[in-house]
C-alpha positions as protocol buffer text, in pm:
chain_id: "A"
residue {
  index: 1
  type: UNK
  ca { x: 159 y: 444 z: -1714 }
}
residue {
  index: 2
  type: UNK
  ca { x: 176 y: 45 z: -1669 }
}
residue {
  index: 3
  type: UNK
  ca { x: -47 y: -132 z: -1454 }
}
residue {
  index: 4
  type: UNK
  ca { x: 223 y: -175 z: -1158 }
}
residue {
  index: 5
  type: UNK
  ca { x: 250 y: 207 z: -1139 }
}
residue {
  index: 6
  type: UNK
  ca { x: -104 y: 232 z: -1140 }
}
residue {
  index: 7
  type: UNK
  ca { x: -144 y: 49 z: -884 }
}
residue {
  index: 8
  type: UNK
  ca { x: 171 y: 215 z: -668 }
}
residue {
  index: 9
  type: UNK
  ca { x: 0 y: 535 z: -735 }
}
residue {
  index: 10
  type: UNK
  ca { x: -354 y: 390 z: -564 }
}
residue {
  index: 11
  type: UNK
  ca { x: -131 y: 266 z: -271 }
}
residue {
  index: 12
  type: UNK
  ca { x: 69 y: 604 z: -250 }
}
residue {
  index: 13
  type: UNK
  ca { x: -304 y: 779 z: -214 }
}
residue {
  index: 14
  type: UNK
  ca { x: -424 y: 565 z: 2 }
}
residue {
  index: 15
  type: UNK
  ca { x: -110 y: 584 z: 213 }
}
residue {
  index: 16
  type: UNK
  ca { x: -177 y: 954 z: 238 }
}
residue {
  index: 17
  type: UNK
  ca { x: -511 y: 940 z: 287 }
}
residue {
  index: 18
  type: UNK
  ca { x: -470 y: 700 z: 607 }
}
residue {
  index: 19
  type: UNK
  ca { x: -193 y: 945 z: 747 }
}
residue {
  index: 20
  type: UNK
  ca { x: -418 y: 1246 z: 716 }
}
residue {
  index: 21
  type: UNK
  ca { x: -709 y: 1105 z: 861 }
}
residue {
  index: 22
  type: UNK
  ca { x: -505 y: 927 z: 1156 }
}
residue {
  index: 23
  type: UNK
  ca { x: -383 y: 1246 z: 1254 }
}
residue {
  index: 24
  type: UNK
  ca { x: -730 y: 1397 z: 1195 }
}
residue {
  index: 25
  type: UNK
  ca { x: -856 y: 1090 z: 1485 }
}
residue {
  index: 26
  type: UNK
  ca { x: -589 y: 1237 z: 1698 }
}
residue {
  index: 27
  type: UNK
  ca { x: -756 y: 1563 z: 1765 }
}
residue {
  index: 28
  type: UNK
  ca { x: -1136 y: 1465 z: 1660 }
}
residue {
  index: 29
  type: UNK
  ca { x: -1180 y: 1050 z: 1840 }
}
residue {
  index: 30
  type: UNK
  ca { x: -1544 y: 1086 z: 1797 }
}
residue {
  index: 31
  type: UNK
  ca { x: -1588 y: 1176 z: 1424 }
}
residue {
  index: 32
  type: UNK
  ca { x: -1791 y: 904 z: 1284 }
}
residue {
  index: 33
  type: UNK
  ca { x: -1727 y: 986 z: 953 }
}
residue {
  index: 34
  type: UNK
  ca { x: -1371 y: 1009 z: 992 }
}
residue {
  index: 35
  type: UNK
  ca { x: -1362 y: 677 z: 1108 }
}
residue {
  index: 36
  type: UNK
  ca { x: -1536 y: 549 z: 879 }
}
residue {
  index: 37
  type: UNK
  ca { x: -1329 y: 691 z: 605 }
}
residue {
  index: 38
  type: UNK
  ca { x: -1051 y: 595 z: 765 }
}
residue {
  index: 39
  type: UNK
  ca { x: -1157 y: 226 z: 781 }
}
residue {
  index: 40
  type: UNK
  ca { x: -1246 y: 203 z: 413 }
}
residue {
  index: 41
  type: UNK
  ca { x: -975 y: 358 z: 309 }
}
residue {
  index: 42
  type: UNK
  ca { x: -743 y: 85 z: 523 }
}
residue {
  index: 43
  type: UNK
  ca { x: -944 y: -180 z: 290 }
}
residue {
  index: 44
  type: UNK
  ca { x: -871 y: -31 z: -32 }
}
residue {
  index: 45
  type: UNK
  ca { x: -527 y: -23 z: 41 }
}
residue {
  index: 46
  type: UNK
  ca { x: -540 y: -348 z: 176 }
}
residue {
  index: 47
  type: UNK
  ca { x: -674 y: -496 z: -108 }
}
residue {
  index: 48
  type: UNK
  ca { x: -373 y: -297 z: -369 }
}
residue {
  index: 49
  type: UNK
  ca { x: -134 y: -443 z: -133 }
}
residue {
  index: 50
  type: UNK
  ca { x: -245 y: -807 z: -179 }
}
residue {
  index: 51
  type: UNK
  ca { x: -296 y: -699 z: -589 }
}
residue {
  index: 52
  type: UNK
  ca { x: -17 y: -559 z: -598 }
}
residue {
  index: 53
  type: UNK
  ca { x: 179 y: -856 z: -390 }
}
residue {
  index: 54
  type: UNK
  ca { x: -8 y: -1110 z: -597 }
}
residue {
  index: 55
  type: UNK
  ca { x: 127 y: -973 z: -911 }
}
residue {
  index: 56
  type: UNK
  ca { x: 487 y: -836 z: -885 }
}
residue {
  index: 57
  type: UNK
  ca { x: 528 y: -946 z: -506 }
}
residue {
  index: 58
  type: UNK
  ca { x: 609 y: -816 z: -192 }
}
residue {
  index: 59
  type: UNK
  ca { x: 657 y: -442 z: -164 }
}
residue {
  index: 60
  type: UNK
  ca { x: 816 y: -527 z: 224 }
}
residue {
  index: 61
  type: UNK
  ca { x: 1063 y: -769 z: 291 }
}
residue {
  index: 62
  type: UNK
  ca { x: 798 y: -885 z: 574 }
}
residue {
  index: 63
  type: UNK
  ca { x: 508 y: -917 z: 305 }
}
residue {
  index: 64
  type: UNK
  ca { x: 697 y: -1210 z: 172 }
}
residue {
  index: 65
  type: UNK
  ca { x: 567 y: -1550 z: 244 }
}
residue {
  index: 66
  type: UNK
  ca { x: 805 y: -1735 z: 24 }
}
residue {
  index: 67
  type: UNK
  ca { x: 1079 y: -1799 z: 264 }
}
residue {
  index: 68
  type: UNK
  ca { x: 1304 y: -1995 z: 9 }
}
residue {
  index: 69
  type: UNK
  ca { x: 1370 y: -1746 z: -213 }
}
residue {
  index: 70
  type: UNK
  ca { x: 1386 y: -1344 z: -184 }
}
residue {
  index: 71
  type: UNK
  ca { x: 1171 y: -1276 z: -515 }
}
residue {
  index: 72
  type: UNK
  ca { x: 1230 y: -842 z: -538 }
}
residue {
  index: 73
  type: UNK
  ca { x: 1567 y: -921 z: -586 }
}
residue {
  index: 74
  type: UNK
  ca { x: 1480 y: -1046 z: -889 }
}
residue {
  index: 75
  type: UNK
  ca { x: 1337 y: -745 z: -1070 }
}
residue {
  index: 76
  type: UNK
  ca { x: 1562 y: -456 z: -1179 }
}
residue {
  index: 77
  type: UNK
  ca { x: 1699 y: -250 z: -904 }
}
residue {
  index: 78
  type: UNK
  ca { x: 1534 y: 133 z: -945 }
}
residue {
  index: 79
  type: UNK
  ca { x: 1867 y: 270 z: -1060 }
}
residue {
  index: 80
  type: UNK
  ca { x: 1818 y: 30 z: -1370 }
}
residue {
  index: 81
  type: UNK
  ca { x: 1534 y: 97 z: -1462 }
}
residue {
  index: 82
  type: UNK
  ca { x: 1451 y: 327 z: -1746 }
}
């Protein structure tokens, strides 16, 4: 595994991890430690994203700051990769 699918992979769990715990906070508000697991869990996949962004670019069209030029379409599409 390469280092951009390592880091997709961190994102993916993080991703999941948020989604759990959000619904989690629906039915428990209060949990401190849910919250607070929740909240570092937001910054670790904050900070992938902007790795991630910073090295290969934007994984959302509205992550891109580079107006001029749409920079994923530059990288193979997934059906050509190998």
């Amino acid at each position: 595994m390469n280092e951009r699918e390592i880091l997709l992979k961190k994102i993916r769990k993080y991703d999941f991890a948020l989604k759990e715990l959000n619904l989690y906070l629906d039915t428990h508000p209060y949990c401190r430690r849910a919250l607070s697991l929740f909240k570092n869990y937001k910054k670790l996949r904050s900070d992938c994203i902007n790795e991630f962004t910073s090295k290969y670019g934007p994984l959302r069209p509205e992550d891109n700051d580079d107006y001029q030029h749409w920079n994923w379409i530059d990288d193979l599409w997934p059906w050509e990769r190998s």
